[in-house]
C-alpha positions in Angstrom: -33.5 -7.1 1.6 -35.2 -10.4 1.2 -38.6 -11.3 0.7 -38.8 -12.9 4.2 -37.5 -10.3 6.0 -40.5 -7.5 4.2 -43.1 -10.0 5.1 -42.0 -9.7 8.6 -41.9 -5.8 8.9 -45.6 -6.1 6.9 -46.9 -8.0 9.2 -45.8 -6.2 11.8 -46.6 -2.8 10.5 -50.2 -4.0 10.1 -50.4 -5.2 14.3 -48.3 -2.5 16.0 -49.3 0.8 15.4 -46.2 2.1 17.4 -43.7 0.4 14.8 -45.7 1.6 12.1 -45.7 5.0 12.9 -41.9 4.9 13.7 -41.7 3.4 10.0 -43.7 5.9 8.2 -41.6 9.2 10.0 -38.0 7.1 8.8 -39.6 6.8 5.1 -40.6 10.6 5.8 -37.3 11.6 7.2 -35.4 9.6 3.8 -37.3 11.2 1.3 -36.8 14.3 2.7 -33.2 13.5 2.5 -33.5 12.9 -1.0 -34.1 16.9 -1.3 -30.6 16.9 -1.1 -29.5 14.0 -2.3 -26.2 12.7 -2.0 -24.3 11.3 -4.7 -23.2 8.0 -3.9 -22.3 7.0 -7.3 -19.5 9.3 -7.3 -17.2 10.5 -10.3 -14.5 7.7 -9.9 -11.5 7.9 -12.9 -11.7 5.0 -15.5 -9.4 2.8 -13.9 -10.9 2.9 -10.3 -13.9 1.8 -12.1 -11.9 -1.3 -13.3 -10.5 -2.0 -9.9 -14.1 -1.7 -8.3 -15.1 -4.2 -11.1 -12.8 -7.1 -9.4 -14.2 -6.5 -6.0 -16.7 -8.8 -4.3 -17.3 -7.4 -1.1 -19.1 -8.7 2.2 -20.6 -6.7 4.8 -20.6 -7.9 7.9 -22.6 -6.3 10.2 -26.0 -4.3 10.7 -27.9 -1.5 9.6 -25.4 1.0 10.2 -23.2 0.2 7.6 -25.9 -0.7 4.7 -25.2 3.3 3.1 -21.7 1.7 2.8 -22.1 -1.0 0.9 -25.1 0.6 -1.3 -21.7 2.8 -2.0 -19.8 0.3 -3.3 -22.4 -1.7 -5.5 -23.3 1.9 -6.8 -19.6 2.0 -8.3 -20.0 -1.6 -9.8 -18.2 -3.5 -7.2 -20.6 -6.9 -6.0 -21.7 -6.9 -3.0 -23.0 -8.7 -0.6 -24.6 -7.9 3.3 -25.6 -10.0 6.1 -28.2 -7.5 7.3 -30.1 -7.7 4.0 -30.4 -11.5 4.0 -31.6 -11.3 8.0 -28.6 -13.0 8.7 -26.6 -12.5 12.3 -24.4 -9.5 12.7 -21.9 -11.1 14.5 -18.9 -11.6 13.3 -17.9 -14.5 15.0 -21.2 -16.5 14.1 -21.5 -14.7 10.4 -17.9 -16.2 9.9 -18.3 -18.9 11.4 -21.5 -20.3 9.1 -19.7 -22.3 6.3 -23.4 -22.6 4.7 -23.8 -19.0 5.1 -24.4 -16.5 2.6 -20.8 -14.6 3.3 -19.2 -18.0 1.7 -21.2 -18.7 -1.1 -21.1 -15.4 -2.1 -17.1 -15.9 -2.3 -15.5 -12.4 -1.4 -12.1 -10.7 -1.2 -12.5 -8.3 0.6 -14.5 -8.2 3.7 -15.7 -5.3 5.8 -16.4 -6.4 9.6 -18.5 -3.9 12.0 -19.8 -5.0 15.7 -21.2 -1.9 16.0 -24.5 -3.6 17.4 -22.9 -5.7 20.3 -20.9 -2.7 21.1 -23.7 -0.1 21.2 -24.9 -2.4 24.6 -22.2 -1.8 26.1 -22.0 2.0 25.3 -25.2 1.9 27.1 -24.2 0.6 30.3 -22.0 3.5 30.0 -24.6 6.6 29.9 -26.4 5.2 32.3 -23.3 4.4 34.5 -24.4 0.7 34.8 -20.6 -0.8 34.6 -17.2 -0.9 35.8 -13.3 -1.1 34.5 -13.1 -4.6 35.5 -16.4 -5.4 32.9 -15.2 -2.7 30.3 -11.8 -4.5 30.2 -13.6 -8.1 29.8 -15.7 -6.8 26.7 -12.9 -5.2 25.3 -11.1 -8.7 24.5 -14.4 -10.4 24.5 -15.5 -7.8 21.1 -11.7 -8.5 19.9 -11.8 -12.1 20.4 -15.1 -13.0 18.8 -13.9 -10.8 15.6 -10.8 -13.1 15.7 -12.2 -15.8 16.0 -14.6 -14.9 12.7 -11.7 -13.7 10.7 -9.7 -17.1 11.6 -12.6 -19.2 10.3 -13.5 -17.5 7.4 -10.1 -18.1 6.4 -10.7 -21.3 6.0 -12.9 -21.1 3.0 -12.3 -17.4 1.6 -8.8 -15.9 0.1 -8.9 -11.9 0.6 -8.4 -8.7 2.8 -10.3 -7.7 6.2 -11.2 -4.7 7.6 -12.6 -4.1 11.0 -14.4 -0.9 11.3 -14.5 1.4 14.5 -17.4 2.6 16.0 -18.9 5.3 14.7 -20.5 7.7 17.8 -20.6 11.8 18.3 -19.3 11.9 21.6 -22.8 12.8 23.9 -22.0 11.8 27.3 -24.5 12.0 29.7 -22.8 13.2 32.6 -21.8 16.0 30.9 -18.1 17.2 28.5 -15.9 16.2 32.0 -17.7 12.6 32.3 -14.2 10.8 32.7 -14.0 13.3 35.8 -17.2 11.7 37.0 -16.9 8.0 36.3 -13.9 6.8 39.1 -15.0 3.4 38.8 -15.7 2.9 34.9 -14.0 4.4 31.1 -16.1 7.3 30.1 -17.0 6.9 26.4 -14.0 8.0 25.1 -11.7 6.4 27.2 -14.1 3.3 26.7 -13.4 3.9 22.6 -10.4 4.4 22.8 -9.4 1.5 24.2 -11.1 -0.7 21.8 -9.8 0.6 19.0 -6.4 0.3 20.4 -7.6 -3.6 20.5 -8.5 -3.3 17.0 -5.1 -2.1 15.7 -3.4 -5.1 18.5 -5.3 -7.2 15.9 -4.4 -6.2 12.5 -0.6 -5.8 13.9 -0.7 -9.7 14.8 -2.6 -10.3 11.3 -1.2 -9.7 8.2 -4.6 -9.8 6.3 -6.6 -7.5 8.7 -6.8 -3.8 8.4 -8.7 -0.9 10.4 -11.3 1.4 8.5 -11.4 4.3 11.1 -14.7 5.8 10.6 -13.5 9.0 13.2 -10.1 9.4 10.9 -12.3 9.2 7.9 -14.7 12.3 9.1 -11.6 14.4 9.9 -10.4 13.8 6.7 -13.6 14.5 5.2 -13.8 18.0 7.5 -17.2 19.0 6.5 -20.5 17.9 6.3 -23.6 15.2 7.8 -21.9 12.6 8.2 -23.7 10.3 10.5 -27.7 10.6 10.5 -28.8 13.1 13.1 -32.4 12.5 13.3 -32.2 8.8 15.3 -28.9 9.6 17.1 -29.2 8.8 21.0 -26.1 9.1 22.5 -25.9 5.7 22.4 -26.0 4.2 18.7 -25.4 6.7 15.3 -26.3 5.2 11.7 -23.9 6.6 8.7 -25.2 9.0 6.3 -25.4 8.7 2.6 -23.1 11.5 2.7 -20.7 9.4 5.6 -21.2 6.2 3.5 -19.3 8.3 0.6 -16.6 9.8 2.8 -16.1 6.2 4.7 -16.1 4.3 1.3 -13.5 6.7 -0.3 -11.0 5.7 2.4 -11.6 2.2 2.2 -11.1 2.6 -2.0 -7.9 3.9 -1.0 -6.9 1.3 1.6 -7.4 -1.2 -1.1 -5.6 1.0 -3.8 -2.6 0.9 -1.5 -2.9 -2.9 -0.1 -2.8 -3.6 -4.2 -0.4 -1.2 -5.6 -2.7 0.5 -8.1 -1.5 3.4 -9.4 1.9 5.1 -9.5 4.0 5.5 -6.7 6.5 7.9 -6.6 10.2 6.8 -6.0 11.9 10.0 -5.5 10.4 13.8 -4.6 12.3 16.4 -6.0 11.9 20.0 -4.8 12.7 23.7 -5.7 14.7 25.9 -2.7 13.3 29.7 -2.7 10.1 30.1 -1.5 9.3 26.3 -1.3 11.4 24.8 1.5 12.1 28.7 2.9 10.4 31.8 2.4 12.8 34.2 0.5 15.7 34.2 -2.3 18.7 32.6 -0.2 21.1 34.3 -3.1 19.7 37.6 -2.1 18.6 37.2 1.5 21.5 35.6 2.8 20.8 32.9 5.6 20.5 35.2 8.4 17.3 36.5 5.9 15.1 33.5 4.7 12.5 31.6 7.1 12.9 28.0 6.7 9.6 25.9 6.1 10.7 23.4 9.3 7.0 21.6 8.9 7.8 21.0 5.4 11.7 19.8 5.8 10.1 17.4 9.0 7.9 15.9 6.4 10.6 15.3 3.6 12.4 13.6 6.1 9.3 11.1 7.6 8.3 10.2 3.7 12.2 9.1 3.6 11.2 6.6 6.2 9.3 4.7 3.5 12.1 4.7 1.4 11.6 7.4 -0.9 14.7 9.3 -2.3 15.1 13.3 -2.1 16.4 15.1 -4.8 16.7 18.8 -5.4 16.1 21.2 -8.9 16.8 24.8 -8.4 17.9 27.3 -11.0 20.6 29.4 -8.8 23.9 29.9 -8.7 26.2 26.5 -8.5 28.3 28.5 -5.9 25.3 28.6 -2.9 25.6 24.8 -2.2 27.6 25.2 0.4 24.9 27.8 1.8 22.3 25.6 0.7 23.8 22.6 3.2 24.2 25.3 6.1 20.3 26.4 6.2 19.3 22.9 5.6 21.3 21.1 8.8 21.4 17.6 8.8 18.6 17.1 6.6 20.7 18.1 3.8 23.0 14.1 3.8 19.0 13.0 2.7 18.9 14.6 -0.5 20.4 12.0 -3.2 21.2 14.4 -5.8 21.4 18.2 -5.8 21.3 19.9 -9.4 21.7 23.9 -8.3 22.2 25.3 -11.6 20.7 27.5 -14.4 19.6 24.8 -16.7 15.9 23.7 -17.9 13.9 22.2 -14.3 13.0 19.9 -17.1 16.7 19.1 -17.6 17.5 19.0 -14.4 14.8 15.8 -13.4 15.7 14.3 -16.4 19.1 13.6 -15.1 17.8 13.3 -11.8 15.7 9.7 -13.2 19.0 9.0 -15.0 21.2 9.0 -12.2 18.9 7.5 -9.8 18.4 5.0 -12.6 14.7 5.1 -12.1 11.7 5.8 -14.4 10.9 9.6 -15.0 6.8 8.2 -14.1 8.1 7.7 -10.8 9.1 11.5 -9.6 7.0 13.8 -7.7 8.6 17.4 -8.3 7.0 20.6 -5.5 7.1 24.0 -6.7 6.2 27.5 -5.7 6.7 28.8 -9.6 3.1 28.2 -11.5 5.4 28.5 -14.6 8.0 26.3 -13.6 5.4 23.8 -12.4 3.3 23.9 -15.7 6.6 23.8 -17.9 7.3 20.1 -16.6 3.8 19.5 -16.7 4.5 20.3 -20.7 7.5 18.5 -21.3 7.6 15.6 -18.6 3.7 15.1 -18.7 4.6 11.5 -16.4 5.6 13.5 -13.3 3.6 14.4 -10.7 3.6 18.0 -10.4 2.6 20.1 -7.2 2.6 23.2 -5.6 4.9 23.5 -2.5 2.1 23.4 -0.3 1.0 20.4 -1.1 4.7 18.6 0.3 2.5 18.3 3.9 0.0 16.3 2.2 2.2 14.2 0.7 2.0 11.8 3.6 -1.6 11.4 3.1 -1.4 11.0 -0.8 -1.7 7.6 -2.4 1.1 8.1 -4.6 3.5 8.6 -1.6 2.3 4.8 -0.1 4.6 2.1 0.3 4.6 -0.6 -1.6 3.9 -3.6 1.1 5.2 -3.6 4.2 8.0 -1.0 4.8 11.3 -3.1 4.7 14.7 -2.9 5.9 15.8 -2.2 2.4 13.1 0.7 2.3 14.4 2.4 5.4 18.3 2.2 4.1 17.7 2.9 0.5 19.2 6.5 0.3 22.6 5.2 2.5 22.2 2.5 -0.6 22.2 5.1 -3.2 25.2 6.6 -1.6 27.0 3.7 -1.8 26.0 3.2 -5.5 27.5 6.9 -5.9 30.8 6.0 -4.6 30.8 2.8 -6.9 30.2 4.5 -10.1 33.2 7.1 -9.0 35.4 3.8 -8.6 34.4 2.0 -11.6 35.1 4.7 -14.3 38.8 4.4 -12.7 38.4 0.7 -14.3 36.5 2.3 -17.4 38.1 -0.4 -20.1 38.3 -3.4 -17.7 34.9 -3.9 -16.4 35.7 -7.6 -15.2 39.0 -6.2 -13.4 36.1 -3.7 -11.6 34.0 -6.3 -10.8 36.6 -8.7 -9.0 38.0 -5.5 -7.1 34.3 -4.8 -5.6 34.7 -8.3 -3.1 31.1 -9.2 -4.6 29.3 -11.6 -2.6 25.4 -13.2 -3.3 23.4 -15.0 -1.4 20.7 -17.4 -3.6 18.2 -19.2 -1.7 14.8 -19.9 -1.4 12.4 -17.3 0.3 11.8 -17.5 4.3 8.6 -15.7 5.6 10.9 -13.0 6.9 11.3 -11.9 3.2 8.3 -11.6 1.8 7.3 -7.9 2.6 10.6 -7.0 0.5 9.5 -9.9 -2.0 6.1 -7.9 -2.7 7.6 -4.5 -2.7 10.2 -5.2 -5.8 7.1 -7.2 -7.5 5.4 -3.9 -6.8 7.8 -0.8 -7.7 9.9 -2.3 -10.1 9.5 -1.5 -13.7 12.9 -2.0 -15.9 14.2 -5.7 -14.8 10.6 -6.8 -14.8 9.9 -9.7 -17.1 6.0 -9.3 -17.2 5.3 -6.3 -15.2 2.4 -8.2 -12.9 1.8 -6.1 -9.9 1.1 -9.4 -7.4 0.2 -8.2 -3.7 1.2 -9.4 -0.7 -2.0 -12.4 -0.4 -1.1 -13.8 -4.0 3.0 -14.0 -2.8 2.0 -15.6 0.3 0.1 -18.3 -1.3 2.7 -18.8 -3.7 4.7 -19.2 -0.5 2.8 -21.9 0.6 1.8 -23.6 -2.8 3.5 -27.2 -3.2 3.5 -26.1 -6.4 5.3 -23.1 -6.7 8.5 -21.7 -5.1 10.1 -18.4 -4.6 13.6 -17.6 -4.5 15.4 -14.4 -3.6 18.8 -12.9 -4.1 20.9 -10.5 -2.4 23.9 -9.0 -2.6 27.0 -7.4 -1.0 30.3 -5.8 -2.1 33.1 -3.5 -0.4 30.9 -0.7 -0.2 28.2 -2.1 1.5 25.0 -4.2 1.2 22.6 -4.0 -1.4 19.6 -6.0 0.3 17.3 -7.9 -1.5 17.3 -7.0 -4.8 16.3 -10.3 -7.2 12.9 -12.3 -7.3 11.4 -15.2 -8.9 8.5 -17.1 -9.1 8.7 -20.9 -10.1 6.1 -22.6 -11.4 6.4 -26.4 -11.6 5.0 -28.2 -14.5 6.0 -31.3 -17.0 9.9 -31.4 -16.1 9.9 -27.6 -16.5 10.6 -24.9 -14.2 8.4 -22.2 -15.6 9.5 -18.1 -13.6 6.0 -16.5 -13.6 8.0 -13.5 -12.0 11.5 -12.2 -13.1 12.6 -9.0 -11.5 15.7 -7.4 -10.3 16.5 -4.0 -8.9 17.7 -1.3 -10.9 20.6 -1.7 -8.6 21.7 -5.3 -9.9 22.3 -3.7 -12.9 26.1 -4.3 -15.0 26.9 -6.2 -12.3 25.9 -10.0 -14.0 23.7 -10.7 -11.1 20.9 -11.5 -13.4 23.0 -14.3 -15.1 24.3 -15.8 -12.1 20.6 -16.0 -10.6 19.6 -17.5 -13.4 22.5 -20.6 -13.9 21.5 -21.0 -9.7 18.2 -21.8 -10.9 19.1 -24.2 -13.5 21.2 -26.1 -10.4 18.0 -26.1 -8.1 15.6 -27.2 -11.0 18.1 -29.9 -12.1 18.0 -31.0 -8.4 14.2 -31.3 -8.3 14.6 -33.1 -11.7 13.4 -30.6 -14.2 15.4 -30.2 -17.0 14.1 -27.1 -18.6 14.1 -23.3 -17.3 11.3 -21.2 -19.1 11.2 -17.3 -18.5 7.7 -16.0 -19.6 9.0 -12.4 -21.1 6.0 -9.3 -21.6 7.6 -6.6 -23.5 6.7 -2.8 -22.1 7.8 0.6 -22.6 10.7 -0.1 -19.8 11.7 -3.6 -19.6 13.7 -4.5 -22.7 16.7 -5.2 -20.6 14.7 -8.3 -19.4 14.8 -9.5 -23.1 18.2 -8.7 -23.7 19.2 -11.2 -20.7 17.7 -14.0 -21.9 19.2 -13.8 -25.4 22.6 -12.8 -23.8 22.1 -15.8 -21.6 21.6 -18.4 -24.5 17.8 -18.6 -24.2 16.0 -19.9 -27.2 12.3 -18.2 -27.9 9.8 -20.8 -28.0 6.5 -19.7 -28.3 5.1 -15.7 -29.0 1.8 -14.7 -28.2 0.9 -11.2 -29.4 3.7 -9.0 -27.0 4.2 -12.0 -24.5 7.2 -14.2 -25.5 8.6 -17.4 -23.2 12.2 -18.5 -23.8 13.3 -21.6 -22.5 16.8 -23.4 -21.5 17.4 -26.7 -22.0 20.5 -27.4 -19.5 20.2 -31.4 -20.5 21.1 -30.1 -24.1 23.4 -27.5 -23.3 25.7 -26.9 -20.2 24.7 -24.3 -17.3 26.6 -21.4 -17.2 29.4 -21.5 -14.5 29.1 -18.9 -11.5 31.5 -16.0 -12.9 34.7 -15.8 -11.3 34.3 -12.5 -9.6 31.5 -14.1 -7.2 31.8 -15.3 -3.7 28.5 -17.6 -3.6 27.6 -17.5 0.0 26.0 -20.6 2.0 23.9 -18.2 4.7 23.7 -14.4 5.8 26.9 -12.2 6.2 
């Protein structure tokens, strides 16, 4: 709070004997609340901490969201808030002051609550002073002035919104049946309601605007004080220290997910008995196990976000055929099926191997404590969990899409299907791969990146680990900029063959600089792999940089535990290394001193989109 603004409430303290007394019962009320304190530096793991460390983040709004932001600074993010510098709570003005404290504080990520405009309104609603025709008009008068904000802080600052909802226990004052007795206005809820559908109207048309849900958090949350009971009206509620902490959690995790920290799982892979049915299908028979519908109904949304399904059972080979009659439809979603009595360890081994994805990026549900703590032993890198947990899943970081969901997302287990029919066919060509290739009618598509791509563009940048030359997890802000940087360009692959379409699966970003081409991003799809798309991306980019007068094509190269395929393509591609730094490497091709590869044969280079 600034020095000005404690001068003020001094002053006043010292002429009004009605304010002072209402200041000395708050102080009273908070350091009676420190008898139970709440712990708003909470115990965050190391590398939130980090995260937390690269956030500046503005509060826009009044006293009802200062708990929230003494959160945040408590965790070692900076902070900044317009209430503490006596500076206007609206938006649309706060946002709109270039010479304002928001913009030299220089934030990314900025937290936006109208919670004092709105409470007027919420007012005329207790004491039935409105109508739906005025309701309506504030409803897109609150949404438009937030707009208007967001759209000219964007201007000067580079980062992530969030509008929060209103935070109210419902109180009506015409009693639990108010919208009953209110024919010519919303009654609170309704009145809500409807602006928080106008909130998420907002962040759907904005790619950099996201809703913190204050009422979603508290259900989360379940228990506890979470808004401050002792000034509540009806009318106007101020967070707790204890809602600050429930409220900042989720928005930790909305940026965890908006930057792809942490790992995110690729395929789940479940047991049968006793997890997705109650009862030993071997010794119950169909007609004798209860299926878990709630948990198959949940497999099959967090396929929806493109996440593959995979089964590990030890049981006899022979009950597949049982196993596909209790499961239904359901069962075509499950990639792989290993129903045998090997090692569960054994079994997701081969599970990552087939799937051709890292074993860091499985999620295995369990009913066995053994079972689960003997992968927790010898596959310490997958996420282990009880069977109950598969309903939680949809809530759990690790289960977030990368990005925006994609068309590729949504089709990537008919993709993997595919891929399984093309490994049967090619070990029919097992000692003429080339012959393989040119029977597969391979097609690609090279271009430069549209806006339509970039979702897709971010997600690879974001999941992939093995064709990724420097393993830089960019999100989707950073790739649009890139996108519209003079500077910089990114270009996109995709491919098709006989047994389907493989969508996007190749990325770079060029850098321009000194006659050079410079990829700050490399990165392919596992499922490019053996098929020489790498190579062929690569001599396309020596063509466009030679048209933009370059004359050299650098790949910056950043070895990892996974990526070594990366460095193999560049010394199979006739790459010279030019420079190592510690485990960072760039290789460079000179096409002025030696020839661009040709396109291979088996390619059909296409002009536009099948």
């Amino acid at each position: 709070m600034s020095i000005k603004r404690i001068l003020k409430i001094l002053k006043r303290m010292l002429v009004d004997k009605k304010f002072r007394n209402m200041v000395i019962n708050r102080l009273t009320q908070e350091v009676r609340q420190v008898t139970k304190p709440v712990n708003i530096a909470t115990q965050l793991a190391a590398p939130e901490k980090e995260l937390l460390k690269t956030l500046r983040i503005a509060f826009v709004g009044g006293c009802e969201i200062s708990f929230l932001k003494e959160y945040f600074e408590a965790n070692g993010a900076a902070c900044y808030h317009t209430f503490d510098h006596n500076e206007a709570s609206d938006p649309n003005l706060a946002l709109s002051d270039f010479d304002g404290g928001v913009f030299k504080f220089k934030p990314n990520i900025v937290v936006i609550s109208d919670a004092q405009f709105v409470r007027n309104e919420i007012s005329n609603i207790q004491h039935n002073k409105t109508n739906i025709e005025s309701q309506n008009g504030q409803v897109n008068f609150i949404k438009q002035r937030i707009l208007n904000g967001i759209e000219q802080a964007r201007t000067k600052i580079e980062g992530t919104f969030f509008v929060m909802t209103y935070p109210l226990v419902i109180r009506p004052s015409l009693g639990r049946f108010d919208y009953k007795n209110l024919p010519n206005s919303f009654s609170l809820r309704e009145f809500l309601g409807l602006l928080e559908l106008a909130f998420y109207d907002l962040a759907k048309k904005e790619d950099d605007v996201y809703i913190l849900s204050v009422n979603e958090s508290f259900i989360k949350a379940g228990v506890g004080y979470q808004l401050r009971e002792n000034d509540a009206d009806g009318i106007y509620e101020h967070i707790s220290r204890e809602g600050a902490v429930t409220i900042g959690n989720e928005l930790l995790n909305h940026i965890k997910t908006i930057r792809g920290f942490g790992k995110r799982i690729k395929c789940v892979v479940v047991d049968l008995d006793n997890t997705l049915w109650e009862g030993i299908l071997r010794d119950d028979g169909v007609e004798g196990i209860t299926v878990y519908y709630n948990r198959l109904t949940v497999l099959r949304l967090l396929t929806k976000r493109g996440i593959l399904l995979a089964i590990a059972s030890k049981n006899d080979s022979n009950i597949e055929t049982l196993v596909d009659k209790v499961l239904g439809t359901i069962s075509e979603l499950f990639s792989i099926k290993k129903i045998n009595w090997n090692d569960k360890a054994q079994s997701i081994v081969e599970i990552a191997q087939e799937l051709n994805i890292g074993i860091d990026s499985l999620a295995f549900f369990d009913d066995n404590p053994y079972e689960r703590d003997q992968i927790k032993t010898f596959l310490p890198n997958v996420l282990v969990l009880p069977e109950t947990e598969i309903l939680h899943s949809l809530n759990r970081i690790e289960f977030e899409p990368i990005g925006k969901l994609t068309d590729e997302s949504a089709e990537r287990i008919q993709m993997y299907a595919h891929q399984k029919k093309r490994e049967g066919d090619e070990k029919k060509f097992a000692l003429d791969k080339e012959g393989f290739l040119r029977s597969c009618n391979l097609e690609l598509w090279m271009r430069e990146a549209k806006d339509v791509n970039l979702g897709r563009v971010t997600e690879l940048i974001q999941r992939t680990n093995q064709l990724n030359a420097t393993a830089v997890r960019y999100d989707k802000e950073q790739i649009l900029q890139f996108h519209q940087s003079d500077n910089e360009k990114i270009y996109v692959v995709n491919l098709y063959d006989r047994y389907g379409e493989y969508g996007l699966i190749g990325v770079t970003v060029i850098r321009k600089a000194d006659e050079k081409w410079i990829m700050d991003i490399l990165t392919f799809s596992c499922r490019a792999m053996g098929k020489t798309v790498e190579q062929t991306f690569l001599s396309y980019l020596m063509a466009e940089a030679k048209k933009d007068k370059a004359k050299v094509l650098v790949g910056k190269y950043r070895k990892t535990e996974r990526n070594e395929a990366i460095e193999r393509l560049f010394t199979e591609s006739n790459f010279d290394k030019v420079e190592t730094k510690g485990d960072s490497v760039l290789w460079a091709y000179n096409f002025e001193e030696k020839k661009a590869p040709d396109f291979p044969d088996w390619f059909t280079i296409l002009k536009k989109e099948k």
